[in-house]
Each structure stands twice: as C-alpha cells, then as structure tokens.
C-alpha positions in Angstrom: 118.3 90.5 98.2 117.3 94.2 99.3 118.9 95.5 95.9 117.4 92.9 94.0 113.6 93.4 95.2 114.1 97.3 94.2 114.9 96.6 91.1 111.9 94.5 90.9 109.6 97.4 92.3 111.8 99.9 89.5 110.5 97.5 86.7 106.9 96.8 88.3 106.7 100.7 88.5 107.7 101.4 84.7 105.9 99.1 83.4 102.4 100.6 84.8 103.7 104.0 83.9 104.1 102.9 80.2 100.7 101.0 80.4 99.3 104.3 82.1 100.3 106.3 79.0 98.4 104.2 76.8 101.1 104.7 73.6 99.3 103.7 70.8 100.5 100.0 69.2 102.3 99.3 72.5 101.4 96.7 74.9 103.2 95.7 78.0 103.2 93.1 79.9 104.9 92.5 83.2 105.9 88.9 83.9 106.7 88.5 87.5 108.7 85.2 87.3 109.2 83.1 89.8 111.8 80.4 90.4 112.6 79.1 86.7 115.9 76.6 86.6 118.5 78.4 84.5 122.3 78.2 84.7 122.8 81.5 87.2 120.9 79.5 89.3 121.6 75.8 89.0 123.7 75.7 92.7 120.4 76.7 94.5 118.0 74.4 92.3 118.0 71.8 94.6 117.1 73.9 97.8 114.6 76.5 96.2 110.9 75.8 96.9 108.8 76.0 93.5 111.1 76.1 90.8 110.5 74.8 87.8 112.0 73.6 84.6 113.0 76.1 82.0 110.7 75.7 79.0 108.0 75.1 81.0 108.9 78.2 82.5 109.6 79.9 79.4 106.5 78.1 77.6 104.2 80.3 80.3 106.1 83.5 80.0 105.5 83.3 76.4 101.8 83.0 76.7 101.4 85.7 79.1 102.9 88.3 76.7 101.0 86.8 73.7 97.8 86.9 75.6 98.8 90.5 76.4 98.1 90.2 79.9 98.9 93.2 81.5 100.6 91.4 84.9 101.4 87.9 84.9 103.3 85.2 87.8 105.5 82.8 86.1 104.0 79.8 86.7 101.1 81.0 87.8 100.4 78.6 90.7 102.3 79.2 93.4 103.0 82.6 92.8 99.4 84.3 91.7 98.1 83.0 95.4 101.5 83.8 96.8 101.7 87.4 95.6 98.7 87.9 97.1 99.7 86.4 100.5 103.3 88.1 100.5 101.6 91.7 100.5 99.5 90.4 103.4 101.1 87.7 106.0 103.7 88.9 109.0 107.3 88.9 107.4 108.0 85.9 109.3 105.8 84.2 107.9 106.8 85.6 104.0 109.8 84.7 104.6 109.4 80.4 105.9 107.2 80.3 102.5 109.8 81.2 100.1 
C-alpha cells in the first residue's frame, strides 16, 4: 500500500509541475480515481467500500478530462468530501473509512 500511495503522490506531483509550466496547447488533468470495478480487482469488489461499476466510472473520468478540470475524484461523491477529510482526520480514523 506504502509503494502504491507514492506513486500516487509521483503522479499528483508531475502533473502540477506540467500544469505549472503552462505548455502552450497542453492541458492536464489529474483524475484521482477511486474504487472503480475492473478485473485486477474483481476478488476485493465485494469487500471494498464505494466502488463502483466501470462505465460509470469510466463515463466520469471521461468528463473530467473533457471539462479540463485541472484535479478531479472519480466519482466525485465519496471521494471529493473524503479527500478532504483524509488530509485532516487522525489516521485511525482514515483508515475505518476506507
């Protein structure tokens, strides 16, 4: 899990250096995904908390980028409140809510 969030924070980090350099006819989005039901994960579908069906999942990932937003939580609800409340709460408490 440790490896996996830093590679997370890698691609969080690159993407607002990119943004930062403001490359003319480039616009990036980062999609901060939450729990969308896929074949890598189809063991752990039944005990993950807020996952969701692929093309919904894919449906909202897919506006985001069109939208050009320039961070968007895939679906949005739980994880736009949750994000929030992750960088916040005690980690015991992070870690009963996911």
């Amino acid at each position: 899990m440790t490896t996996y969030a830093a590679s997370k924070a890698g691609v969080a980090a690159l993407a607002e250096g990119l943004r930062a350099e403001r490359i003319p006819g480039v616009d990036v989005s980062l999609i901060c995904p939450g729990y969308i039901r896929s074949e890598m994960n189809a063991a752990a579908a039944e005990r993950t908390r807020f996952m969701v069906d692929t093309e919904p999942g894919v449906a909202a990932m897919v506006r985001a980028i069109e939208a050009r937003k320039s961070v968007a939580y895939v679906p949005r609800w739980p994880w736009a409140p949750l994000a929030v409340l992750m960088k916040r709460l005690p980690l015991p408490v992070v870690r009963r809510l996911t």
